[in-house]
C-alpha positions, 0 to 999 in steps of 0.5 A, a space after each residue: 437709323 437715318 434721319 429725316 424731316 416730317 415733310 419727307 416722311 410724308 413725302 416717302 409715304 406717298 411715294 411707296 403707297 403709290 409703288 405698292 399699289 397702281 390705285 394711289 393718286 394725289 390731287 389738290 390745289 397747289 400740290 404741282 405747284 414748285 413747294 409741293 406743299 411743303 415738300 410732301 408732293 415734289 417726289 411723287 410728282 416727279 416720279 409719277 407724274 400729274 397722271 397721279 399727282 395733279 394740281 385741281 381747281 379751287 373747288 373744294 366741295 367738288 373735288 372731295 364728291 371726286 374722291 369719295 367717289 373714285 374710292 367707292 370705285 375701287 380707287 384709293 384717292 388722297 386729297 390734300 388742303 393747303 389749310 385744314 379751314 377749307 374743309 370746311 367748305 366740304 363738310 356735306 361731301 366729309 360728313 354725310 358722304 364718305 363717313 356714311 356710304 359703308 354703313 348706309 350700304 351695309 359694308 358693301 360699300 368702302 370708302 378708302 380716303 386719305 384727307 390731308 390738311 394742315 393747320 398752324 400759326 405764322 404769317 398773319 394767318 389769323 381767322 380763317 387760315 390758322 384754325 384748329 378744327 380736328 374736334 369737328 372731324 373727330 365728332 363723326 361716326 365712320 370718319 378716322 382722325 390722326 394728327 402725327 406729331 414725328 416723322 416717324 409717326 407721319 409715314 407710318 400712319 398715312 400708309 396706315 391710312 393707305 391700306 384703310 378701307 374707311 375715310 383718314 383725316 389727318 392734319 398736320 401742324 406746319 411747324 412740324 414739317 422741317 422737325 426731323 427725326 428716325 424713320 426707317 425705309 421700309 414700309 412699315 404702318 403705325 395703327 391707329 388708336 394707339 397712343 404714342 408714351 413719350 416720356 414715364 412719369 408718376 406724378 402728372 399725366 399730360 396728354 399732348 396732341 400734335 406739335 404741343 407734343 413737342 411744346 410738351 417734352 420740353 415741359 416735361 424737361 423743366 418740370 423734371 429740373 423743378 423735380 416733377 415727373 411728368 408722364 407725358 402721351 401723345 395720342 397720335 389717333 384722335 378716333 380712335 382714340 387710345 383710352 385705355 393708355 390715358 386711363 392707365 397713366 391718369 390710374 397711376 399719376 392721379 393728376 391730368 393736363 390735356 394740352 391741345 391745339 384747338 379751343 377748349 369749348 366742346 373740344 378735344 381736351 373736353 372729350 379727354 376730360 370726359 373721359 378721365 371723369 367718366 373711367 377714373 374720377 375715384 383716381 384723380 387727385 385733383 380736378 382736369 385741366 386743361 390748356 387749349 387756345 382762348 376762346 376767340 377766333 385766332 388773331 393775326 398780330 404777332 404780339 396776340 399771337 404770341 399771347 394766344 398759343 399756350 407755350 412749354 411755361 404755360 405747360 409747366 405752370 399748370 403741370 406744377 400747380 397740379 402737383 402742388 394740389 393749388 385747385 383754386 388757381 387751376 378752377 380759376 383758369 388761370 393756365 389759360 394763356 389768353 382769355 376772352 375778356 382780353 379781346 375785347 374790342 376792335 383787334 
């Protein structure tokens, strides 16, 4: 099977959700642009052209209301953010718009739209344009929440999104979009809910979720070396979620690391954590862990950087001390990478 970049996959995905279906079109700021958005609108542009790939004003709360409204229309709009922070500024639109009309409608009312919106670290980036904020999308009834790790994944669960009658938002780690991978040309769909297994093993279930997925395989290599089998899941689909693969691997490994891309506070890992107590508390062996970014907002030097983003070492440190059944060290956080005591004072 060829080979390409998630960016291309993405990129492929427009493109045949576009030939499929004369409805399709792309907006947002900087998607005309000569990057395309890291690639992912180039092709679709040139093809199609700014009658259905067209760049927009920076007026993010506005052009969310266009889209919720053009697909309550019949349209099948994709808006598309350069950081997954400007959503932020369209949470009214997101929240009580597009995740409400179908049931406040009583099902007459679809809304089929396709939010994309990017998150990641580099470039000094720092509090405002490096945040991770899918648990805040993932908290809301009538919204979907993907977060592909592969290319193959990327293409398949945006014309997923494509043929969806409920509101996708779906955010991508820019650090994946030159990772390559098998990703067929035909059109084919990837369901949501629906977790991905990436690696069996028997001793300790790691649930990783967007490019800490990868962070994860390489983990999984070192802890294999330390003779630890590590199963290792990439949920795909944060809502919904694919509770039963994370309770049939917790059942089975007795152990669970949950490796996320936001913070740990009322996050995504705390849901996962939720869910293990709740559904597999009398398999576990040892307490939850996880290992998520500190609870402070996201600095801007490269040295804090560096200390902020859990690595495959820290994956492996508090893989192996749940095998080791070292409960103090782990209740003592010390899988943490960076904690909020080290951030005090000015950065």
């Amino acid at each position: 099977m060829r080979e390409l970049k998630y960016n291309q996959a993405i990129s492929e995905a427009h493109l045949q959700s576009m030939e499929r279906d004369p409805s399709v079109f792309l907006m947002g700021v900087g998607i005309a642009d000569p990057t395309g958005l890291f690639g992912t609108t180039l092709e679709p542009r040139k093809k199609f052209g700014p009658a259905r790939v067209f760049d927009t004003p920076m007026s993010e709360n506005t052009l969310t209301g266009v889209g919720v409204g053009a697909a309550m229309c019949g349209m099948r709009p994709v808006l598309i953010h350069a950081r997954n922070d400007f959503l932020l500024l369209t949470m009214d639109q997101i929240v009580n718009h597009a995740a409400k009309w179908s049931y406040m409608a009583g099902g007459r009312l679809k809304v089929p739209f396709l939010i994309r919106a990017i998150i990641g670290r580099g470039w000094g980036q720092a509090g405002q344009h490096s945040q991770s904020l899918q648990a805040l999308f993932a908290h809301i009834p009538g919204l979907q929440v993907i977060m592909p790790a592969t290319p193959y994944d990327a293409k398949g669960m945006i014309l997923a999104a494509m043929e969806s009658s409920m509101t996708t938002v779906c955010i991508e780690h820019r650090w994946l979009y030159e990772k390559t991978g098998p990703v067929p040309e035909k059109h084919y769909t990837v369901p949501f809910g629906k977790g991905r297994l990436v690696q069996e093993g028997k001793d300790v279930t790691i649930v990783a979720i967007s490019h800490m997925a990868l962070e994860a395989m390489t983990a999984v290599d070192e802890l294999s070396k330390a003779g630890i089998s590590a199963e290792l899941i990439d949920p795909r689909s944060l809502r919904p979620l694919d509770e039963d693969m994370i309770l049939s691997s917790v059942k089975k490994t007795g152990r669970l690391l949950v490796v996320d891309t936001g913070w740990k506070s009322c996050g995504i890992s705390a849901e996962i954590a939720a869910l293990a107590a709740e559904k597999a508390l009398r398999y576990l062996k040892e307490p939850v862990v996880r290992l998520t970014l500190a609870d402070v907002p996201t600095p801007c030097s490269p040295v804090l950087e560096a200390l902020y983003y859990p690595t495959p070492k820290d994956i492996v440190s508090s893989a192996e001390k749940l095998v080791k059944g070292s409960s103090a060290a782990v209740l003592g956080d010390s899988s943490q990478p960076l904690r909020e005591k080290e951030f005090t004072g000015p950065f």
